[in-house]
N, C-alpha and C positions, 0 to 999 in steps of 0.2 A: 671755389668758395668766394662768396662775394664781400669787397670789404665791411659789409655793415652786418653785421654778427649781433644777432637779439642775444644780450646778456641777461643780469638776473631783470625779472618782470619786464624784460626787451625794453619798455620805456624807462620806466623805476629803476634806475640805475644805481646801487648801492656806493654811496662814495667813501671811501676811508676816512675824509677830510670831516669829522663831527659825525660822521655816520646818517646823513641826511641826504636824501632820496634829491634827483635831479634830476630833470627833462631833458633827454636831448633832442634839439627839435632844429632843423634847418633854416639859416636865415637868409632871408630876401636878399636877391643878385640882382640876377636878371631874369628874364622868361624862357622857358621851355616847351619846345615844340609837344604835340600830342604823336605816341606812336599810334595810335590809329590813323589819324587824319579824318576823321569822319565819326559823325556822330552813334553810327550801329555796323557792327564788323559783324560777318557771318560765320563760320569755321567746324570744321567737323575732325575729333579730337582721337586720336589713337589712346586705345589701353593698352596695361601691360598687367596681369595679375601672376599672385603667388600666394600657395596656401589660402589664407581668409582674405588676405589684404587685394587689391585692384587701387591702379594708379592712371592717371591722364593726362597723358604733359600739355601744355598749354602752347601758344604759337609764340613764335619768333618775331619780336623785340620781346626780352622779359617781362612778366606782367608782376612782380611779385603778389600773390593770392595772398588774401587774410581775411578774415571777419567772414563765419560761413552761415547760410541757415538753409533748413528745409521746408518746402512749400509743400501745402495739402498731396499735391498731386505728383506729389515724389521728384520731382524738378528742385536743381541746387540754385541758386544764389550766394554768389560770396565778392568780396572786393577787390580792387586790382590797383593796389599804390603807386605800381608804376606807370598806369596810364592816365590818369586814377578813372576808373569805371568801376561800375556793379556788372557782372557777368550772370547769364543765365543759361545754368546746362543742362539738358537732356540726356539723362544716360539711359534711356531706351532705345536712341539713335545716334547719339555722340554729338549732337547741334550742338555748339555754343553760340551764344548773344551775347556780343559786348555791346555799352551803352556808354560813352564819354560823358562824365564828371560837365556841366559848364562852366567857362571860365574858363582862365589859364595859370601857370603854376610857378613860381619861382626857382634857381636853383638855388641849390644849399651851400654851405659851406661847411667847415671841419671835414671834409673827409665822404660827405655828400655829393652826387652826381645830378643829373637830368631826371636818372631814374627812378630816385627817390623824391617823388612828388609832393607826396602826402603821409599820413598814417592812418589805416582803416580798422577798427578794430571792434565796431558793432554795426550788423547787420541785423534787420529785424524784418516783419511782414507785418503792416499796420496800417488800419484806414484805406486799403486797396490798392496802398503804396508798397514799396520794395525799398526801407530807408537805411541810409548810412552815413556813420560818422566821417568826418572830414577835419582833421586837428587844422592842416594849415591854412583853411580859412577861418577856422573856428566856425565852423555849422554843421548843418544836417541837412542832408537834402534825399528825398524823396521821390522815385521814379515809378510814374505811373505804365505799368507794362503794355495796357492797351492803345494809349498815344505816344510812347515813347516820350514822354516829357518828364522835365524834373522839376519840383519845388524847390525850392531854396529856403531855409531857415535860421536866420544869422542870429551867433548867440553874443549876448551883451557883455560877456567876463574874454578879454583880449588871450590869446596864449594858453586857453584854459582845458586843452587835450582833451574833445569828447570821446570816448569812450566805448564802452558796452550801451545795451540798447534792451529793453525790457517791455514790453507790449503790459498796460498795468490793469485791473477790473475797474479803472473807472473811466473806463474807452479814453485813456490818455497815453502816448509812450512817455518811459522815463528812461535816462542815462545820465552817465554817470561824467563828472571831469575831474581827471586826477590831478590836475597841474594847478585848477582852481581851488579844489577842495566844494568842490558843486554836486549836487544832484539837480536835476533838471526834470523840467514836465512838461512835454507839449503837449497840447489840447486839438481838440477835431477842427477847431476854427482857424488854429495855424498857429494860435500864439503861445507863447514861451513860458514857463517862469523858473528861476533858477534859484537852490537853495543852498545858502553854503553851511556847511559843517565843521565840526571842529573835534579835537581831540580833546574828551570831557577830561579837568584839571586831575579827578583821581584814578584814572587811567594813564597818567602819563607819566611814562618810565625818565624821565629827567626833571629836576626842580627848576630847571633854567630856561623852562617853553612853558609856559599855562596856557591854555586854549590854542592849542595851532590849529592851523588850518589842518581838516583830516585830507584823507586819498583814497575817495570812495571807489572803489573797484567796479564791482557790479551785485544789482538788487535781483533779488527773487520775491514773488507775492505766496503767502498762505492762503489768501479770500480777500475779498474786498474790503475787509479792515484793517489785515495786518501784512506788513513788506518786512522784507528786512533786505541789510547792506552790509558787504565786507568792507573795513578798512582796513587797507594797507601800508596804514604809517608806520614807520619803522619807530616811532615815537611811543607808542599806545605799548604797553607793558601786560595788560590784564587782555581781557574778552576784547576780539575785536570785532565781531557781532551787533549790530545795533536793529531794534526794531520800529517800525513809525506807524502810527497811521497813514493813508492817502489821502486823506479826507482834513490832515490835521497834522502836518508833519513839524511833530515834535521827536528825535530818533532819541532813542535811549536804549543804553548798553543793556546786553541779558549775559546771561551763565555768568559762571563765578568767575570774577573779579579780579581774580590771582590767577588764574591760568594763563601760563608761557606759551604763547604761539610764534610760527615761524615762518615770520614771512608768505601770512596766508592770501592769496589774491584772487580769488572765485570762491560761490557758493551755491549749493541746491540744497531742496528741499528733499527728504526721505525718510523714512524708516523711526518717524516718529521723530525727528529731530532735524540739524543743519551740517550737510558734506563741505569743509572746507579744502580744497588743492593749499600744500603750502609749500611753496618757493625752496624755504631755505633747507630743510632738512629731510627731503623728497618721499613724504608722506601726505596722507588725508587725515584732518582731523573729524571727526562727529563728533555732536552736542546731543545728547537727547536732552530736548526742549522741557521733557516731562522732571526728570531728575537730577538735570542738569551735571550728569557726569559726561566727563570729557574720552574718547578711545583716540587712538592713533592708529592706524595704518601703513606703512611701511612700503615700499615699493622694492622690488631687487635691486640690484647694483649693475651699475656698468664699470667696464674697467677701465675707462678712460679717462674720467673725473670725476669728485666726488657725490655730485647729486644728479639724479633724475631730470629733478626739476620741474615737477606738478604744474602742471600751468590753469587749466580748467576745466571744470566737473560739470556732471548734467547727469541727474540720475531718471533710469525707469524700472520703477517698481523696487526688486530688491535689488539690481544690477545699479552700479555706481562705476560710469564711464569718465574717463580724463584721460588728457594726453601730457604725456613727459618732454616735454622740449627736447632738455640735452640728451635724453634715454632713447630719443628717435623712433619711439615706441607709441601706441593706443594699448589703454589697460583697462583694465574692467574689472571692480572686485564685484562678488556675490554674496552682499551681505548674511544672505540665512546660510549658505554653508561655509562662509569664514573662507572662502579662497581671490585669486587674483591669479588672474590671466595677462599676461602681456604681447602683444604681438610687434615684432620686429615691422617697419615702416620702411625698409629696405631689404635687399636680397644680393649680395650677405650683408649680415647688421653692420652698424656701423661700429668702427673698430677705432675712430678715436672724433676729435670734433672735428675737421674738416671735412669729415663726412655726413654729419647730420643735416636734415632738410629744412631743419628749422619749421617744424609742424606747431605753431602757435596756438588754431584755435581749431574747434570742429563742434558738431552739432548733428543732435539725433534724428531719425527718419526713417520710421517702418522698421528693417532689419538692417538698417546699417548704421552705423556711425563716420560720418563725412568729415575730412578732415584737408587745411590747406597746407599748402608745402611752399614757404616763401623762396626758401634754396635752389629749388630743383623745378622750379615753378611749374609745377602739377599740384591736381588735386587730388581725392581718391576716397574712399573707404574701407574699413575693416566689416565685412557681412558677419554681425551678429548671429546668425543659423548656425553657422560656421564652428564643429564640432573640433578641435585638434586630437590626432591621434594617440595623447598620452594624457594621464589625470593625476593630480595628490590628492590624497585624502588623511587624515591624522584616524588611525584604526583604535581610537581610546576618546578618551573625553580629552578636547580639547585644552583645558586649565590642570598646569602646572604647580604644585604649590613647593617651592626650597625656602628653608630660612637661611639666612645672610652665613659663608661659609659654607652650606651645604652642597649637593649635587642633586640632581634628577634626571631622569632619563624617559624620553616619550617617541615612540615609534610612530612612523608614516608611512603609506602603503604608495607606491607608484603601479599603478593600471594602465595597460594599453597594449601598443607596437610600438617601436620607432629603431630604423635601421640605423641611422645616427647615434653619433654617441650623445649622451644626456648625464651632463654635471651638476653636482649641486654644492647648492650656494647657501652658505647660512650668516648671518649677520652678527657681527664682533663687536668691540669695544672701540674699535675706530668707526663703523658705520655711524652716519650722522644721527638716527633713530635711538643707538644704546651706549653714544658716545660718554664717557665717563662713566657712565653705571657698576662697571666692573663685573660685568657677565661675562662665560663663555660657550660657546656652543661647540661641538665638534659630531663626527660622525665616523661611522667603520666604514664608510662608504664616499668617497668625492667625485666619482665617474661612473657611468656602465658605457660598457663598449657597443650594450645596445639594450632594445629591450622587447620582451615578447610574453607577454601576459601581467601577474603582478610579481611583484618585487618589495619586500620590506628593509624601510632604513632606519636603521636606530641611531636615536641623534641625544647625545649627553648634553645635560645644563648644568654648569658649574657656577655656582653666587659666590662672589668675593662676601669677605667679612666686612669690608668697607662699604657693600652696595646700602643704598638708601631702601626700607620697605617700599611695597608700594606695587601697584598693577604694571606691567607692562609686555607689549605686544610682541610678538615673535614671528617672522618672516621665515618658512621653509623652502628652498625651490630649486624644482630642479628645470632645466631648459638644454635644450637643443641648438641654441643658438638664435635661434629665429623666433621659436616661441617658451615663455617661462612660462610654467603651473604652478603655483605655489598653494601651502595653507598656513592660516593666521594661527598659532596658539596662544593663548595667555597667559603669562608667569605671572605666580603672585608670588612675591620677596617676604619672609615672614621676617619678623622682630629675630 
């Protein structure tokens, strides 16, 4: 495991000290050498697959991979921190293209090496360009695939962590800088312009900040008049949703106002509303845009430490894909049937944190979902097609209704094979999701020793008298180890 371990939001480092977000960034020594030595490396990459998932290890000097995207023609692109390059792979034949960064890169200090060059963390395809963020010069540069050359784009805010990367409807990229509190627009002529943001004064959960600077994560576009931006100030107490025009960027906060989010740091569009990943309590929030009520989503649990750790969403159609950092996991709920699939990122899963790969970010394409592995420096995908041999389903109507002190009880059907045993997991009054609520779940069932056809489990809800009314989410699931099924139910708490 290598010493530099992405904690919470791997940059956004949560500090005890006032509870305010902090960069940690490498500062200027001396120069370090490139491990390429040359401006385009050629290399042909071994797989290893399991079940859904297919993995690629990367060559020797570590490249740590981060920042992924998928090009028309099914070819990856993603970024390499520690050389710093854009890499382009063929996984029809296994080709990789590395392409050197220009320039040269300082070493770090605190605890930083040679290897830790840079930080890359948005890759996009834009203008005929292949571009990516670059925090420690503060730019963006731009590799033209057909001459192999790069653009350089220097941004005017010093120290300012660009970011995510959004291709926008008005042929312009935007991104995003969390350390400035910037959104950003480059235009087709090359030039810049940067807009800073702030944390609107009745949004803010302390009297002792008015207007801070915000920590815009990353933008999605609805159409050519309407974007919107997560911010992940730890400052912002209500909605942290904001929408702008392009044409006119004024950002102003939507959905209500009062809603506790947790540490949310990605967003997509879907299902009539906005998918947020949130950090701190290892769930997805959705907004419908239309009614503005808020659902939660839930993720199973690992046994190792308390959250998942959501990192970033990208939805198609009703399937809502993210990857769990500490959970070492690619998940995927299906919105219209209310479930969530998980698939293990390793074979066997990972059994505590110095085994995790540290899978930051990944991105859609065709039938897979592409995903980078800073730890273990490969790449890989989970293939979408990709049926698992077991399924849950809730054999009744979904919603629960107990009032405060009462019980209920709702059965779920497990379908399939699996010669493995399959445990299941239900979420308590310590899980981060129904922490304090004073709910309990139980079942007549915590194992099968395997399974061969369906099976029914009946799972009790017990409501303390103290619980607060009110909707909330429920996580069933049973897994194999490698991979969880779960399904969502609804409890509604009465008076």
């Amino acid at each position: 495991m290598r010493g530099r371990l992405v904690l919470v939001l791997a940059f956004l480092v949560l500090l005890s000290v006032g509870g305010v977000f902090a960069i940690l960034r490498p500062s200027p020594a001396f120069g370090c050498p490139s491990f390429l030595g040359m401006p385009v490396v050629k290399s042909e990459l071994a797989s290893r697959s399991f079940g859904a998932v297919t993995t690629f290890a990367l060559p020797a000097p570590e490249r740590w991979p981060n920042a992924i995207a998928v090009a028309p023609d099914g070819s990856v692109w993603f970024g390499e921190e520690a050389v710093p390059a854009l890499a382009h792979f063929f996984p029809t034949n296994g080709t990789l293209i590395e392409y050197s960064f220009p320039g040269s890169y300082p070493k770090g200090s605190g605890g930083y090496d040679c290897a830790d060059k840079t930080d890359i963390w948005g890759v996009a395809l834009w203008g005929g360009r292949v571009w990516a963020t670059d925090s420690s010069m503060d730019r963006l540069v731009g590799l033209s695939p057909t001459n192999d050359t790069f653009k350089v784009v220097a941004l005017a805010a010093n120290e300012s962590l660009p970011y995510t990367l959004t291709p926008g409807p008005d042929d312009a990229l935007w991104f995003t800088q969390i350390s400035s509190g910037q959104i950003g627009t480059l235009f087709p002529n090359g030039t810049a312009a940067e807009h800073s943001v702030q944390v609107p004064e009745h949004l803010n959960g302390t009297t002792a900040t008015v207007n801070a600077p915000g920590v815009p994560a990353q933008i999605v576009f609805a159409n050519s008049s309407v974007g919107y931006y997560v911010d992940a100030s730890p400052l912002i107490s209500g909605s942290a949703v904001f929408a702008f025009d392009p044409q006119d960027f004024r950002p102003q906060p939507i959905g209500e106002g009062n809603q506790s989010l947790s540490d949310p740091d990605s967003i997509s569009l879907g299902d009539g509303g906005v998918w947020l990943a949130q950090h701190g309590d290892s769930s997805l929030a959705f907004e419908d845009l239309k009614s503005g009520n808020w659902t939660f989503y839930p993720t199973s649990s690992v046994g190792y430490i308390g959250t998942t750790l959501p990192y970033f969403v990208e939805t198609n159609g009703s399937l809502v894909w993210f990857n769990e950092h500490f959970g070492n996991r690619m998940a995927v709920i299906d919105s219209s049937e209310k479930t969530l699939t998980e698939y293990s990122l390793s074979d066997p899963a990972a059994a505590n944190m110095s085994q995790i790969d540290n899978v930051l970010t990944f991105a859609l394409g065709g039938e897979k979902a592409w995903f980078t592995e800073s730890t273990s420096d490969a790449i890989g995908f989970v293939n979408a097609s990709y049926r698992p041999s077991f399924s849950i389903s809730a054999n009744e109507s979904p919603v629960l209704s107990v009032q405060r002190g009462g019980s209920g009880n709702v059965q779920v059907d497990l379908q399939g094979n699996s010669s493995s045993p399959i445990s299941i997991q239900l979420p308590d009054s310590t899980s981060p999701t129904l922490a304090g609520t004073d709910i309990t779940l139980h079942t007549d069932k915590s194992e099968l020793a395997s399974l061969a056809g369906n099976q029914t489990i009946d799972v009790g809800v017990d409501v303390g008298s103290g619980a607060t009314p009110g909707r909330y989410t429920l996580l069933i699931t049973a897994t194999d180890g490698l991979i969880s099924r779960s399904v969502y139910l609804e409890l509604s708490i009465l008076p």
